[in-house]
LUMNUBA-432766 format. One record per residue (C-alpha): residue in one letter; x, z, y. Coordinates in nm, 3 decimals. Each point is the difference from the previous one (the first is absolute). Example, Ala and Ser with C-alpha at 12.3 -4.5 7.8 and 13.67 -1.06 7.14 Angstrom:
<sites>
@balum=A; u=1.230; w=0.780; v=-0.450 $
@balum=S; u=0.137; w=-0.066; v=0.344 $
</sites>
This chain:
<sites>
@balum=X; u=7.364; w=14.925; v=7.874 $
@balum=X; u=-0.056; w=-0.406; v=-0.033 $
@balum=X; u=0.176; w=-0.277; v=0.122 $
@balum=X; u=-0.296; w=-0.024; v=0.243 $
@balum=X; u=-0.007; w=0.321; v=0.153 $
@balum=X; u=0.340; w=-0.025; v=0.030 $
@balum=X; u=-0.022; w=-0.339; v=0.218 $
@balum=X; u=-0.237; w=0.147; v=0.207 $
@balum=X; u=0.173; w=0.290; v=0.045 $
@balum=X; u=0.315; w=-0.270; v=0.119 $
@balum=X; u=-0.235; w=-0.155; v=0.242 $
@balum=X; u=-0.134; w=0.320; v=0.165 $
@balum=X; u=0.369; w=0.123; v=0.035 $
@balum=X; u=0.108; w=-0.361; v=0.164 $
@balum=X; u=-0.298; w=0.011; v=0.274 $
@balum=X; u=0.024; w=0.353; v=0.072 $
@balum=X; u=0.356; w=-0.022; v=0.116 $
@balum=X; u=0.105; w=0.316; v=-0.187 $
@balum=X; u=0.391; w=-0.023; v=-0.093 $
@balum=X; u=-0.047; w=0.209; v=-0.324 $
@balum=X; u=-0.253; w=0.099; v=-0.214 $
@balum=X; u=0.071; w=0.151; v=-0.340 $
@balum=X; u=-0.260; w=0.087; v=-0.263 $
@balum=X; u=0.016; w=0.180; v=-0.313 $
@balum=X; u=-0.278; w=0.009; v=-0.275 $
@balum=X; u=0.047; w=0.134; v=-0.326 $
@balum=X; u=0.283; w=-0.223; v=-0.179 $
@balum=X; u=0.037; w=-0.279; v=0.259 $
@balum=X; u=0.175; w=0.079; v=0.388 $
@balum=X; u=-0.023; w=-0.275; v=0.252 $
@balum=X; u=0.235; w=-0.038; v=0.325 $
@balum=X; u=-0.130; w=-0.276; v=0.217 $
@balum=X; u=0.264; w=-0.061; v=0.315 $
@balum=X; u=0.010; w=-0.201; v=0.257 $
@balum=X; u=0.257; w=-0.126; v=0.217 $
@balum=X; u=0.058; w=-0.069; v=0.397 $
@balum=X; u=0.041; w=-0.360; v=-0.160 $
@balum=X; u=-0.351; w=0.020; v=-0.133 $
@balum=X; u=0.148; w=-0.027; v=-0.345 $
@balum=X; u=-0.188; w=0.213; v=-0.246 $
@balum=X; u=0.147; w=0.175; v=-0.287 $
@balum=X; u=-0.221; w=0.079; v=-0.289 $
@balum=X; u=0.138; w=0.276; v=-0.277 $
@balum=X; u=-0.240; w=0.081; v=-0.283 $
@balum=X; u=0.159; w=0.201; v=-0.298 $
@balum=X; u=-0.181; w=0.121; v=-0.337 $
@balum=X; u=0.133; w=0.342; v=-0.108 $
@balum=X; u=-0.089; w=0.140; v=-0.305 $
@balum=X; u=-0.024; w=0.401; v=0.053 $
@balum=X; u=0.262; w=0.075; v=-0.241 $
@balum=X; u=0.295; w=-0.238; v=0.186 $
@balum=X; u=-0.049; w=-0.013; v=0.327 $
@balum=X; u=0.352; w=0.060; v=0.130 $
@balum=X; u=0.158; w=-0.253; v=-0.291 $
@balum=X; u=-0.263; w=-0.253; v=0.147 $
@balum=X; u=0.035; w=0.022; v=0.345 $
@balum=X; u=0.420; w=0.006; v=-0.025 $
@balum=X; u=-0.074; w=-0.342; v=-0.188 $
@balum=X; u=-0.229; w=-0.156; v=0.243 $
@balum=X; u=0.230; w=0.125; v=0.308 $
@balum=X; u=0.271; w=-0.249; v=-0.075 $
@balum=X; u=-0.216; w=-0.281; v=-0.043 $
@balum=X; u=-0.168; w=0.036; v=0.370 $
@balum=X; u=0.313; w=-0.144; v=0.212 $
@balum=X; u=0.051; w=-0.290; v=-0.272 $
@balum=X; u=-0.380; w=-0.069; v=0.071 $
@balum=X; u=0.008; w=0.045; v=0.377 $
@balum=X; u=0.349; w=-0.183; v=0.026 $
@balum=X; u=-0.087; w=-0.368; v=-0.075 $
@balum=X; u=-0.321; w=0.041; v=0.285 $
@balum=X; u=0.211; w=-0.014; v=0.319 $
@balum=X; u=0.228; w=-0.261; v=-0.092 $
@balum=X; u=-0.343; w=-0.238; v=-0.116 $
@balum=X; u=-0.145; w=0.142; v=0.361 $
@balum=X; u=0.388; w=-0.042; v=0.224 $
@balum=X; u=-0.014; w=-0.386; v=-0.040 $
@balum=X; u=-0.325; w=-0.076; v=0.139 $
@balum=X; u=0.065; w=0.237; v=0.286 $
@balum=X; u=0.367; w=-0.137; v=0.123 $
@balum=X; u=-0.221; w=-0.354; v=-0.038 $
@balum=X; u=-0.224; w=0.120; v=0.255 $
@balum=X; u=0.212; w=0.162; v=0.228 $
@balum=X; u=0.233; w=-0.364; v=-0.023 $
@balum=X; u=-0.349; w=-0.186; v=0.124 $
@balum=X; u=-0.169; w=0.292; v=0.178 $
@balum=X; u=0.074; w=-0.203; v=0.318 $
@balum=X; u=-0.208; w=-0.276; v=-0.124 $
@balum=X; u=-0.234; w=0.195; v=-0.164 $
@balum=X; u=-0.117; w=0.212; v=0.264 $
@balum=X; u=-0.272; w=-0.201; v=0.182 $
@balum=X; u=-0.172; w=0.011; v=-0.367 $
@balum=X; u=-0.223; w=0.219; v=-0.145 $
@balum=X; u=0.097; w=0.146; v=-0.317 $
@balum=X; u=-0.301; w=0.063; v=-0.319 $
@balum=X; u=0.148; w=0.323; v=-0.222 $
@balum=X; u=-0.122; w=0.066; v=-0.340 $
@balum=X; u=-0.281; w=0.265; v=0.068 $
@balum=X; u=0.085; w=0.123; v=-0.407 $
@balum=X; u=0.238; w=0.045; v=-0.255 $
@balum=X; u=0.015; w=-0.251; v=-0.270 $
@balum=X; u=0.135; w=-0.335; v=-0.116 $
@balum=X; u=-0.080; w=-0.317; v=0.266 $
@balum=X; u=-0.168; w=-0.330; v=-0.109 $
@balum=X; u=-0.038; w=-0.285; v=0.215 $
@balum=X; u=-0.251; w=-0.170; v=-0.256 $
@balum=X; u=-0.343; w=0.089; v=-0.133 $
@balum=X; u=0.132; w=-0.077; v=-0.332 $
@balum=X; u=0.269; w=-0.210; v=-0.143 $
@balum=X; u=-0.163; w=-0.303; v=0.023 $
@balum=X; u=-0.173; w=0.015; v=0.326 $
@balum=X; u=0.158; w=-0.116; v=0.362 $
@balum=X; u=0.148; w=0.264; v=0.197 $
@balum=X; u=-0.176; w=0.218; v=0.259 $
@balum=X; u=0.151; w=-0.098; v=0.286 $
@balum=X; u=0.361; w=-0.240; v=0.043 $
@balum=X; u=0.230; w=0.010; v=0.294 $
@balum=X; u=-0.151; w=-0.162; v=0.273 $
@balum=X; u=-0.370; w=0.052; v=-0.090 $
@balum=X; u=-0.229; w=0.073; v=0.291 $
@balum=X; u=-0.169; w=0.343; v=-0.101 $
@balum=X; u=-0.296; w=0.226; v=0.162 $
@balum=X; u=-0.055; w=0.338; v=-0.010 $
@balum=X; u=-0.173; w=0.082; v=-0.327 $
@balum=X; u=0.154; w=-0.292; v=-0.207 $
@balum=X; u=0.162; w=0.103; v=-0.321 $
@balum=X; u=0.393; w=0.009; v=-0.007 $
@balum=X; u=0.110; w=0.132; v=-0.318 $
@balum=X; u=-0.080; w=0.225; v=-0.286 $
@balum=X; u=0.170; w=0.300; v=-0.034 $
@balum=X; u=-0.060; w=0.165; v=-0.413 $
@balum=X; u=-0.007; w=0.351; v=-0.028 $
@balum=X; u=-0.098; w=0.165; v=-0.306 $
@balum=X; u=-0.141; w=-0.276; v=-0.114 $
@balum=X; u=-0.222; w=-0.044; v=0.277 $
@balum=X; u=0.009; w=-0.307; v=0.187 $
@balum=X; u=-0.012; w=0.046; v=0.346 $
@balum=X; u=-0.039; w=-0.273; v=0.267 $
@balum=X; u=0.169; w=0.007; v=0.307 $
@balum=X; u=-0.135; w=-0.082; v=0.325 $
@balum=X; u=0.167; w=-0.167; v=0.332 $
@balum=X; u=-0.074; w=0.279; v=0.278 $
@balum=X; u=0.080; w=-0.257; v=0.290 $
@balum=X; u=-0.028; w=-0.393; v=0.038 $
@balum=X; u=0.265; w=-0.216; v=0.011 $
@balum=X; u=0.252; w=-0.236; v=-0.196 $
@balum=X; u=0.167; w=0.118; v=-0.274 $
@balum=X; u=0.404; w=-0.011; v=0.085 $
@balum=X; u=0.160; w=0.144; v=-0.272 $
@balum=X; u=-0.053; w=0.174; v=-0.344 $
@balum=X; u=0.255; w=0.271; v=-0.031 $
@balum=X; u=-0.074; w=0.062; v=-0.408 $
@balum=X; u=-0.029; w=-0.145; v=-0.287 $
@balum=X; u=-0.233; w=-0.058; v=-0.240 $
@balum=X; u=-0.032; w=0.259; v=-0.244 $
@balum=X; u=0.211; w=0.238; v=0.125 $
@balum=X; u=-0.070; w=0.369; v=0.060 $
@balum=X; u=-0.078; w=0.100; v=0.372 $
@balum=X; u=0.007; w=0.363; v=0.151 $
@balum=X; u=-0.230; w=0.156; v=0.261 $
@balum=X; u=0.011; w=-0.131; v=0.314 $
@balum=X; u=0.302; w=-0.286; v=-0.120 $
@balum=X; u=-0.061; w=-0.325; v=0.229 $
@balum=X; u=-0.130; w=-0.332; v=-0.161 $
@balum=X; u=-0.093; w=-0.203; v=0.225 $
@balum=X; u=0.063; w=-0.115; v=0.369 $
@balum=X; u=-0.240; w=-0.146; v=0.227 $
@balum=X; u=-0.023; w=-0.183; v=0.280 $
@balum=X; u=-0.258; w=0.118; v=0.224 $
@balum=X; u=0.034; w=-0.300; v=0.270 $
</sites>
């Protein structure tokens, strides 16, 4: 199985709404999870047929060390939110529609998308969110003024994390 088959299988799992999906091919077992928080959890381990249970004992460890650092990053922004969420709810909020690493910039030396109090329509570009090595451009939803950016650039985003807000008005 290839690193693309694999992301697609990520995708499918994320839209269907499924909370678990494992999968098991030959030497490689995939366990895709996601959360009530809409965090996903991806676990892809290589076992050769002869140590399987040596492998797996080795890997098991590792998962809370990789899953602990996650909702500490994901905590801050939240208590932010819920600090402002009086402001913050007449806006509209844009959430990253993929997994990947967020770019405000077309490339380094380029101007940025879209600043804090830019005027923006539905359709205009907002970001770029890399996946895989694919670029993907982001698109406003709604029209509006741009209040706040809520990450920044070059840092990873999850499914469905906010990263913009909007003022509709």
């Amino acid at each position: 199985m290839d690193l693309k088959e694999i992301q697609n299988l990520i995708k499918f799992v994320a839209k269907s709404g499924a909370s678990e999906v494992k999968l098991e091919t030959g030497d490689v077992k995939i366990t895709i999870r996601t959360g009530s928080d809409e965090k996903e959890t991806t676990i892809v381990q290589q076992m050769p047929a002869g140590a399987q249970m040596p492998q797996m004992q080795a890997q098991q460890p590792q998962q809370p060390q990789q899953q602990a650092p996650a909702p500490q990053e994901t905590a801050a922004p939240q208590k932010e939110n819920k600090d402002s969420a009086g402001d913050d709810s007449k806006y509209i909020t844009v959430k990253s529609p993929i997994i990947g690493t967020f770019y405000r910039k077309p490339s380094p030396d380029k101007p940025t998308f879209a600043e804090v109090g830019d005027s923006i329509k539905e359709g205009d570009v907002l970001c770029i969110i890399e996946a895989m090595k694919l670029f993907n451009e982001i698109e406003s939803e709604v029209s509006g003024k741009i209040v706040k950016v809520l990450v920044d650039d070059s840092s990873p985003v999850e499914f469905d994390q906010p990263l913009f807000l909007v003022d509709p008005s």
